[in-house]
C-alpha positions as CSV (number, residue, x, y, z in Angstrom):
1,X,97.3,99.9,118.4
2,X,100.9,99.4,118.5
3,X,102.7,96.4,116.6
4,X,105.9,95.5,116.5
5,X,107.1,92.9,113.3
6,X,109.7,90.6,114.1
7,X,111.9,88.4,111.5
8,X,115.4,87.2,111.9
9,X,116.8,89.9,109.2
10,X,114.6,92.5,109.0
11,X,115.5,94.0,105.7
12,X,112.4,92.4,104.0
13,X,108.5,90.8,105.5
14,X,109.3,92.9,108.4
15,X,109.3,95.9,106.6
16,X,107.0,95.1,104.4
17,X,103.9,94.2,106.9
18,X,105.5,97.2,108.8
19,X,104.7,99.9,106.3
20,X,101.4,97.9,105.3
21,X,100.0,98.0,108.8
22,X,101.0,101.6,109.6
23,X,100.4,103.6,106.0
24,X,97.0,100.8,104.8
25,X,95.6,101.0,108.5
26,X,93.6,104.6,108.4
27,X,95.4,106.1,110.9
28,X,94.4,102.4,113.7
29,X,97.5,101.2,113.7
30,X,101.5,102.3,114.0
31,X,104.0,99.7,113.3
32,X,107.6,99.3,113.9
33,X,109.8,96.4,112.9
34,X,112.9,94.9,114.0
35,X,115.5,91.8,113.8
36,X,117.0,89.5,116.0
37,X,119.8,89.7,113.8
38,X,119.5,92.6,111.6
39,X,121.1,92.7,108.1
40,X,121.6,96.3,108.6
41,X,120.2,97.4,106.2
42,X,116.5,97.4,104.2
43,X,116.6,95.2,100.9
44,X,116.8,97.0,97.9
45,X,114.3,95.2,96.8
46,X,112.0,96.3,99.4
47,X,112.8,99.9,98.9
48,X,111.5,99.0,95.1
49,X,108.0,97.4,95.6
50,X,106.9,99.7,98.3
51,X,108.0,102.7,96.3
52,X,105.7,101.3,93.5
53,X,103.0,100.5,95.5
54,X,103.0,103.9,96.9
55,X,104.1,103.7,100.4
56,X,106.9,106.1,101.9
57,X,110.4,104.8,102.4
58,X,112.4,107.3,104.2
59,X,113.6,106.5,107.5
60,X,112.8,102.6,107.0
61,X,116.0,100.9,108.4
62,X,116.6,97.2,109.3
63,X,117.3,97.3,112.9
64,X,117.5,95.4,116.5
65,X,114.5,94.2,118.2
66,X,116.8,95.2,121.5
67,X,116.0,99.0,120.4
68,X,112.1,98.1,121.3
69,X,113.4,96.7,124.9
70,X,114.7,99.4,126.4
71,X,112.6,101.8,129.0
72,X,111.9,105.0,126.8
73,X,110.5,102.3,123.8
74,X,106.7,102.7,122.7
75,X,104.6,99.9,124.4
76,X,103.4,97.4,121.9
77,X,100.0,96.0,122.0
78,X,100.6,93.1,119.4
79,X,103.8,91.3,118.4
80,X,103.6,89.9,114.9
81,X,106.6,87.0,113.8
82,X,106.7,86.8,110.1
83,X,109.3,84.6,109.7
84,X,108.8,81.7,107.3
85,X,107.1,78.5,108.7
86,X,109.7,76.0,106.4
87,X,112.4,78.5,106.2
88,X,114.2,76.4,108.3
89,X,114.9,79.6,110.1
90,X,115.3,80.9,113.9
91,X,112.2,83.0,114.4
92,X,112.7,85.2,117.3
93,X,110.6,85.2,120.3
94,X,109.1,88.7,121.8
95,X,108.5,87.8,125.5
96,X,106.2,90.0,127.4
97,X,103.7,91.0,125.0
98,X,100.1,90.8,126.2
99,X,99.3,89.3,122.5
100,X,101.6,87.4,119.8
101,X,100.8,85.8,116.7
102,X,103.1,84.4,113.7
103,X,102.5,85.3,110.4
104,X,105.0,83.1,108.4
105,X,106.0,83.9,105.3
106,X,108.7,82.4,103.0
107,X,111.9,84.6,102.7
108,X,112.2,86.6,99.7
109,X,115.1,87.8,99.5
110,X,116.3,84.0,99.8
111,X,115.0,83.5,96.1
112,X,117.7,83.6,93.5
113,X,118.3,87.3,92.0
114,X,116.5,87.1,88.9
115,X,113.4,85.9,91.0
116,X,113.5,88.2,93.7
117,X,110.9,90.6,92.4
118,X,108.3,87.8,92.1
119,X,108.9,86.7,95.6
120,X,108.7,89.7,97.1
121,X,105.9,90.2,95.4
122,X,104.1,87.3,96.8
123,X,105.4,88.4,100.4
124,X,104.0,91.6,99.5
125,X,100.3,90.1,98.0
126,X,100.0,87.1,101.5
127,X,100.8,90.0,103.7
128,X,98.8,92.2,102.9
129,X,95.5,89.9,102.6
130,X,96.8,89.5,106.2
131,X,96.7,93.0,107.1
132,X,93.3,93.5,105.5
133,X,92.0,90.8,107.5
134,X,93.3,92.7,110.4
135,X,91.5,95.6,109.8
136,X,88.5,94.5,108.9
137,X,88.0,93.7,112.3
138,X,87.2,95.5,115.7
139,X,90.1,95.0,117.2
140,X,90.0,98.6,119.4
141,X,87.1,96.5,120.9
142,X,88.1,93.2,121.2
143,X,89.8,91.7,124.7
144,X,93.1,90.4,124.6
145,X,92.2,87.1,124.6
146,X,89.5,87.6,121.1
147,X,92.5,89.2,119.4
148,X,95.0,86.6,120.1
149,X,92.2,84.2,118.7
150,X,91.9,86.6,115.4
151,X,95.5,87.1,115.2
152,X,96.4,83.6,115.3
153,X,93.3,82.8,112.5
154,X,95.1,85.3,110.2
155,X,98.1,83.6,110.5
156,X,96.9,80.2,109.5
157,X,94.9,81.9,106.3
């Protein structure tokens, strides 16, 4: 399954549930993420958790959804908004995917400096219950319909 992670930014949850869904999945999923208005670059303190927690961070970059538009992109299955729900943020909209689902999650890298590793750490900890939730399910199986239902239930959790 291809997914695609949206956020405004993507220097941080983007990245995060990217490299989550494509190094936790077994192989079931590949994930890419993207910005409507990339930062430009990954957070630093992004680079830091998934480095501890084990996960590969070459070639992670903060970049434009507009990349995954053009003709030659990889066609996604799922598009995942992680945005957060009270962020008071623009959350960017993916049309033309046959399933979508939000995810919200708070901004970390909003949080002051000297709290920054906590909140990212959170991010980290709701995203990936998320992504667990994902793959405990059929979803190779399941119509599009069933996994917009699931998709949109992991979202709420």
């Amino acid at each position: 399954m291809n997914i695609l992670v949206l956020c405004t930014g993507n220097s941080a949850r983007s990245i995060l549930l990217e490299s989550i869904l494509t190094h936790r999945s077994d192989g079931r999923i590949k994930a890419w993420s993207a910005g409507s208005k990339p930062a430009g670059q990954v957070h630093p303190q992004s680079i830091k958790l998934l480095a501890k927690e084990g996960f590969p961070t070459d070639g992670l970059t903060s970049q434009s959804w507009d990349d995954y538009a053009k003709p030659d992109a990889p066609i996604m299955d799922a598009v995942i908004t992680v945005c957060g729900s009270a962020a008071a943020e623009e959350c960017p909209y993916w049309p033309g995917a046959p399933v979508r689902a939000h995810w919200g999650v708070e901004d970390p890298a909003a949080a002051a400096p000297d709290e920054q590793p906590e909140a990212f750490a959170e991010a980290y900890r709701l995203l990936g219950a998320r992504a667990e939730a994902l793959f405990a399910l059929p979803f190779e199986d399941m119509a599009q319909a069933e996994l917009q239902t699931a998709l949109n239930k992991i979202g709420q959790s």
